[in-house]
C-alpha positions in Angstrom: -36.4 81.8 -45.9 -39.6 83.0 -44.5 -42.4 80.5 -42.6 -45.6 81.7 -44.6 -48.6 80.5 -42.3 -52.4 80.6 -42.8 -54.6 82.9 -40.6 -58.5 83.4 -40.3 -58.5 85.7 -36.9 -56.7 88.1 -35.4 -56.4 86.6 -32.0 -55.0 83.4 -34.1 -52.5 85.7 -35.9 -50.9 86.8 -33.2 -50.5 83.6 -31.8 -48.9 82.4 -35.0 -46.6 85.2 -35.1 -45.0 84.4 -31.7 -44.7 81.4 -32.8 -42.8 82.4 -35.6 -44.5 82.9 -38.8 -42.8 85.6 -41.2 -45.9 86.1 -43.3 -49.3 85.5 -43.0 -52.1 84.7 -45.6 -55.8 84.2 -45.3 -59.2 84.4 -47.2 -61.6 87.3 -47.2 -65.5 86.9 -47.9 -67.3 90.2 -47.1 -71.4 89.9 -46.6 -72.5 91.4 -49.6 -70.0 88.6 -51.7 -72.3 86.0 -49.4 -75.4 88.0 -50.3 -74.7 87.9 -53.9 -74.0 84.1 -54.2 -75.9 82.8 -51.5 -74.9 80.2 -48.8 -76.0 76.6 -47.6 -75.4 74.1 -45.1 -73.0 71.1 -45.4 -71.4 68.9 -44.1 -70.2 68.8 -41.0 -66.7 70.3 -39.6 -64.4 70.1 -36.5 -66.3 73.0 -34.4 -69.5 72.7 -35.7 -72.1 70.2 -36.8 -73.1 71.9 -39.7 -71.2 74.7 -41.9 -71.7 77.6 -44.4 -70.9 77.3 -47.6 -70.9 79.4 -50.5 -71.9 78.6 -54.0 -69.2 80.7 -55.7 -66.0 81.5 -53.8 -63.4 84.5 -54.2 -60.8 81.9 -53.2 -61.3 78.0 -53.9 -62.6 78.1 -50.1 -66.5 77.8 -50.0 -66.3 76.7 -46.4 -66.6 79.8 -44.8 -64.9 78.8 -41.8 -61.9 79.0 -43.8 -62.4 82.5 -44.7 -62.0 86.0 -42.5 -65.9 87.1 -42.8 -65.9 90.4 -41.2 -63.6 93.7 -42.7 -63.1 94.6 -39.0 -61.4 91.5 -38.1 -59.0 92.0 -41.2 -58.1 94.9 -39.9 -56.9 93.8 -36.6 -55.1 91.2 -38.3 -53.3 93.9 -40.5 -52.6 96.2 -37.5 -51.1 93.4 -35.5 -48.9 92.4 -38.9 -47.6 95.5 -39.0 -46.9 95.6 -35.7 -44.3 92.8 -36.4 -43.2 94.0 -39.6 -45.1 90.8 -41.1 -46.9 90.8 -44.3 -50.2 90.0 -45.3 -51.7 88.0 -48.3 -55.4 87.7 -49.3 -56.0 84.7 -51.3 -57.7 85.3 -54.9 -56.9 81.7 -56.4 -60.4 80.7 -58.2 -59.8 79.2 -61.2 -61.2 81.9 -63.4 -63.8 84.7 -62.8 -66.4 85.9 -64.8 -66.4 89.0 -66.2 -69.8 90.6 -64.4 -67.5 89.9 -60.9 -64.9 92.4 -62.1 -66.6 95.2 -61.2 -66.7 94.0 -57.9 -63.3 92.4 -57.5 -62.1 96.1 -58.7 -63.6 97.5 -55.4 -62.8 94.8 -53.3 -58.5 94.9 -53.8 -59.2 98.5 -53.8 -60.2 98.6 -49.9 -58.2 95.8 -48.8 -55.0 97.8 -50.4 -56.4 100.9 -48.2 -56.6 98.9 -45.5 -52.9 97.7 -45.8 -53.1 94.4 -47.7 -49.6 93.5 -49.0 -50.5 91.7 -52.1 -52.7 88.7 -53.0 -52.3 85.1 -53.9 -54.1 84.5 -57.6 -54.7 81.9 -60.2 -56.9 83.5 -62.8 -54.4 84.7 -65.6 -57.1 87.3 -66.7 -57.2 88.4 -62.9 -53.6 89.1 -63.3 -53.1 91.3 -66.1 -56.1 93.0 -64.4 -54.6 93.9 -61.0 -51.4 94.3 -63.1 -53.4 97.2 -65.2 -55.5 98.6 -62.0 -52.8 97.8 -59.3 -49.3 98.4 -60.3 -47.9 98.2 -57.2 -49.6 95.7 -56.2 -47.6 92.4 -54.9 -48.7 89.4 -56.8 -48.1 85.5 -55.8 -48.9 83.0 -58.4 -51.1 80.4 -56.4 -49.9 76.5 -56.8 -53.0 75.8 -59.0 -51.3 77.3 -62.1 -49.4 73.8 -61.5 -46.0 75.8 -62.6 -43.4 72.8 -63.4 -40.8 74.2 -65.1 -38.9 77.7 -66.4 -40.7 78.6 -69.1 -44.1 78.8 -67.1 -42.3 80.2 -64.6 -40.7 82.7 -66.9 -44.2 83.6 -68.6 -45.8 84.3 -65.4 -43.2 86.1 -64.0 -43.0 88.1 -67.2 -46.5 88.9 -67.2 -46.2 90.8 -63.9 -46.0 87.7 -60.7 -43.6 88.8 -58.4 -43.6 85.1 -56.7 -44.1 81.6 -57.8 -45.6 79.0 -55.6 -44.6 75.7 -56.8 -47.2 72.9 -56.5 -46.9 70.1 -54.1 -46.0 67.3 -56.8 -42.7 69.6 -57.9 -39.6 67.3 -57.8 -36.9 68.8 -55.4 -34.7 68.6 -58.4 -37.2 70.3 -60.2 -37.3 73.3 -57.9 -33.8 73.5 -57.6 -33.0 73.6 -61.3 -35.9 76.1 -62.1 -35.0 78.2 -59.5 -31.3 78.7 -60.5 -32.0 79.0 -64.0 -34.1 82.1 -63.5 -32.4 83.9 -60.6 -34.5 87.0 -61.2 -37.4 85.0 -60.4 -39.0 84.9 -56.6 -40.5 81.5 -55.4 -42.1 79.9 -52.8 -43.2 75.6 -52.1 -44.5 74.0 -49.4 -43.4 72.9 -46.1 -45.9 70.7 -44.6 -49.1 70.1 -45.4 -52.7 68.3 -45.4 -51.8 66.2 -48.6 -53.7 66.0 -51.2 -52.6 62.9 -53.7 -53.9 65.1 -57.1 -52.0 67.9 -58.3 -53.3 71.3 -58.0 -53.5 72.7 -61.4 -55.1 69.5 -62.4 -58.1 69.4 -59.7 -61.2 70.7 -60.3 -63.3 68.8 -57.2 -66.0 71.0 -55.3 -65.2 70.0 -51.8 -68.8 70.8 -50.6 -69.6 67.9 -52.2 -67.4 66.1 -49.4 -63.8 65.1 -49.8 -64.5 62.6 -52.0 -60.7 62.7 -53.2 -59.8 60.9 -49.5 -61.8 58.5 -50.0 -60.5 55.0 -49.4 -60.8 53.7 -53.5 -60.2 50.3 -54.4 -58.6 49.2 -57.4 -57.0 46.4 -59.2 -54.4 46.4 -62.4 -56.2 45.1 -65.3 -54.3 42.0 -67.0 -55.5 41.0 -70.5 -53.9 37.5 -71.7 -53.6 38.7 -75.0 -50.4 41.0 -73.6 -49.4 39.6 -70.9 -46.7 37.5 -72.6 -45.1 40.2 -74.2 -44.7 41.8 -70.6 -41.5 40.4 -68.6 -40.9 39.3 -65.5 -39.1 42.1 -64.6 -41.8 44.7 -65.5 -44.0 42.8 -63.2 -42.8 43.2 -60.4 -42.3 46.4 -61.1 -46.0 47.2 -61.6 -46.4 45.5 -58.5 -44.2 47.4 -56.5 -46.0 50.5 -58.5 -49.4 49.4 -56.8 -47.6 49.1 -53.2 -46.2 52.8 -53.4 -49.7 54.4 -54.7 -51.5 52.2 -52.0 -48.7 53.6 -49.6 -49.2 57.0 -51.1 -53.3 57.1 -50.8 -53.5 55.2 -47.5 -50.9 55.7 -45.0 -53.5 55.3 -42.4 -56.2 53.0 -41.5 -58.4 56.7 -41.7 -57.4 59.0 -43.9 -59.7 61.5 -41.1 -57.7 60.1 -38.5 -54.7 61.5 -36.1 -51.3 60.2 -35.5 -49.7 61.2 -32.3 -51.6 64.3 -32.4 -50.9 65.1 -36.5 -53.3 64.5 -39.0 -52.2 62.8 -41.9 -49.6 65.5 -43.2 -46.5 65.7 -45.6 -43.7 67.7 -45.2 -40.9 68.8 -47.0 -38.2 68.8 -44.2 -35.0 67.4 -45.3 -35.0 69.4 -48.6 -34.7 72.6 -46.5 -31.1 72.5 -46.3 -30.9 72.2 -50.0 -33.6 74.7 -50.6 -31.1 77.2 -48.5 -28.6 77.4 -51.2 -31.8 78.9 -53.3 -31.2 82.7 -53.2 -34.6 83.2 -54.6 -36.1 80.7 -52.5 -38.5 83.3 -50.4 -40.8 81.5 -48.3 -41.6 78.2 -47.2 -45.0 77.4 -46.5 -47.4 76.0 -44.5 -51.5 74.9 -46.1 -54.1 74.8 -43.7 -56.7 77.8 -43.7 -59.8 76.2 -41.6 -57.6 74.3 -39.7 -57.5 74.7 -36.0 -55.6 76.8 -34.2 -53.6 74.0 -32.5 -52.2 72.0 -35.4 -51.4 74.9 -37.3 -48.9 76.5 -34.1 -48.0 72.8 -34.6 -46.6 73.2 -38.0 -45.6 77.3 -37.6 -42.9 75.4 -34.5 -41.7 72.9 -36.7 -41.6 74.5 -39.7 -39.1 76.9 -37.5 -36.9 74.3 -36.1 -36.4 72.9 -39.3 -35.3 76.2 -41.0 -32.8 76.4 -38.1 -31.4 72.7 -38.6 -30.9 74.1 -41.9 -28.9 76.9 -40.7 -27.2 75.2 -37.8 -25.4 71.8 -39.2 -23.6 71.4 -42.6 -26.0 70.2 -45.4 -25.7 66.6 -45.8 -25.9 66.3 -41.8 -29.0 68.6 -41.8 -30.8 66.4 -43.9 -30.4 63.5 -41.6 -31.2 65.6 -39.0 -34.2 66.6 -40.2 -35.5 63.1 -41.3 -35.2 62.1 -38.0 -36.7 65.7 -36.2 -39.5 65.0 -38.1 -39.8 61.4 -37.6 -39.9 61.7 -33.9 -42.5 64.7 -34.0 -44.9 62.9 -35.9 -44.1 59.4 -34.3 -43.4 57.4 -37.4 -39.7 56.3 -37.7 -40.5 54.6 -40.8 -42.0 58.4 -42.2 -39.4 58.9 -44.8 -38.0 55.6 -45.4 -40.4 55.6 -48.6 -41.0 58.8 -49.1 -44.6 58.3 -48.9 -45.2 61.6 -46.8 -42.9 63.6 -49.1 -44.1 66.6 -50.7 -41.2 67.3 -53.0 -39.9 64.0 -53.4 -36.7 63.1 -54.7 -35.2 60.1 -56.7 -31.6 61.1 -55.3 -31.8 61.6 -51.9 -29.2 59.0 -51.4 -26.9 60.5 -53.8 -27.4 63.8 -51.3 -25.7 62.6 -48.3 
């Protein structure tokens, strides 16, 4: 398995690379896509008070400090890839596009497959069957927000002309594992660490320059109506209770969701299913979320992603999975990080069973 890592500069490529990302992927917005849809200023960011934002984005990233801006920087990033026999993604994961933009989008894979482009992260279904029709060598990933949960979206897409599956970052492990050896033929991808994000992908529609509203710290209660609450036991109770605890657990592992741990933000991983995720033939590439981030946390996650993989490689399975729980544990600085699986982001109901 490959360590798939998110770039937005060439001098930050190459620093990932050494590090030991396989394959990189970034965003690309080229000035006359910012002159066409226009830009303001929002809210603030870590380098900068203020930042630019676009009204419509090629790829779900309207900050665009999250985005390479200038065609001569994605070069250099492409001729240092190469270099290192790595390939490179451009991210094309909007929802949907309308059809004036395909005019545009017809020119724009066009140069960035001249330029050396390896393929390109999409959503859009219609964007598909269009690079699909235009393209036919081009290397498609399916992004996460098609929210594929089981084989027979994963068959259709993969029919359809996706050469790679991301799976979302709500996917059981046992989800994964039995999609992915049902359809053998079929290329995938999931997660390895992560910001978090407590909605699923292919079920969020928030516009982040309206803030990250979806961190916010909600407060909530269970509604009880008399009228029912007789015919509800005991039992069941204290099982909504111990429902609420988990979510709570799940929303606000912090006292700041904006805050750092030890030096991590508030990140979930997917570390002790590596081992099992080895046995997946067609398990390609684990990887890492983060375009925008700084350059720090994401060599951060590029070196433990890395010595994960080879804990995977080095100990017998059900020993590698201990191993990692407690690698990752001590990075982070949590010992408690995976007691309830909180952090996970392919969570499993039988881990215990695993060992």
């Amino acid at each position: 398995m490959k360590i798939l890592a998110p770039v937005d500069s060439a001098k930050e490529a190459a620093i990932l690379m050494k590090a030991g990302a396989e394959e990189l992927f970034c965003g690309y917005i080229p000035n006359d896509w910012k002159n066409e849809y226009q830009t303001f200023y929002g809210e603030r960011t870590q380098t900068q008070e203020t930042t630019e934002l676009l009204t419509v984005s090629l790829n779900k990233r309207n900050n665009l400090e999250g985005n390479v801006s200038f065609e001569d920087e994605l070069k250099k990033i492409v001729s240092l890839a190469k270099k290192e026999n790595v390939k490179i993604f451009v991210t094309l994961n909007a929802f949907y596009y309308t059809q004036c933009m395909y005019a545009y989008l017809k020119k724009y894979i066009a140069r960035l497959v001249e330029i050396g482009v390896y393929g390109f992260i999409v959503t859009d279904v219609g964007l598909i069957g269009f690079i699909k029709e235009n393209f036919p060598d081009v290397y498609i990933v399916l992004s996460c927000c098609n929210q594929v949960a089981n084989r027979s979206s994963a068959a259709f897409f993969s029919k359809i002309g996706v050469n790679r599956i991301t799976f979302p970052r709500h996917v059981t492990l046992e989800e994964i594992t039995e999609i992915c050896s049902s359809l053998p033929n079929v290329k995938f991808e999931c997660f390895i660490l992560d910001a978090r994000c407590i909605y699923d992908d292919g079920n969020c529609r928030a516009i982040h320059n309206l803030g990250h509203f979806c961190m916010d710290q909600w407060e909530y209660e269970t509604f009880h109506s008399c009228k029912y609450l007789k015919d509800i036991s005991y039992d069941e109770i204290q099982a909504v209770r111990e429902n609420e605890k988990k979510f709570t657990e799940w929303t606000k592992p912090y006292l700041s969701q904006d805050g750092k741990y030890n030096g991590w933000f508030p990140i979930s991983c997917s570390a002790c299913a590596v081992p099992i995720l080895k046995a997946c033939t067609n398990m390609i590439s684990l990887k890492i979320a983060g375009r925008g981030l700084n350059t720090i946390s994401k060599i951060m996650m590029v070196r433990a992603a890395k010595k994960m993989i080879n804990i995977s490689e080095e100990l017998p399975r059900n020993e590698a999975i201990l191993k990692e729980r407690e690698y990752i544990s001590n990075l982070v600085g949590i010992p408690q990080m995976c007691e309830n699986q909180s952090r996970c982001l392919m969570p499993s109901r039988y881990y215990s069973n695993l060992l």
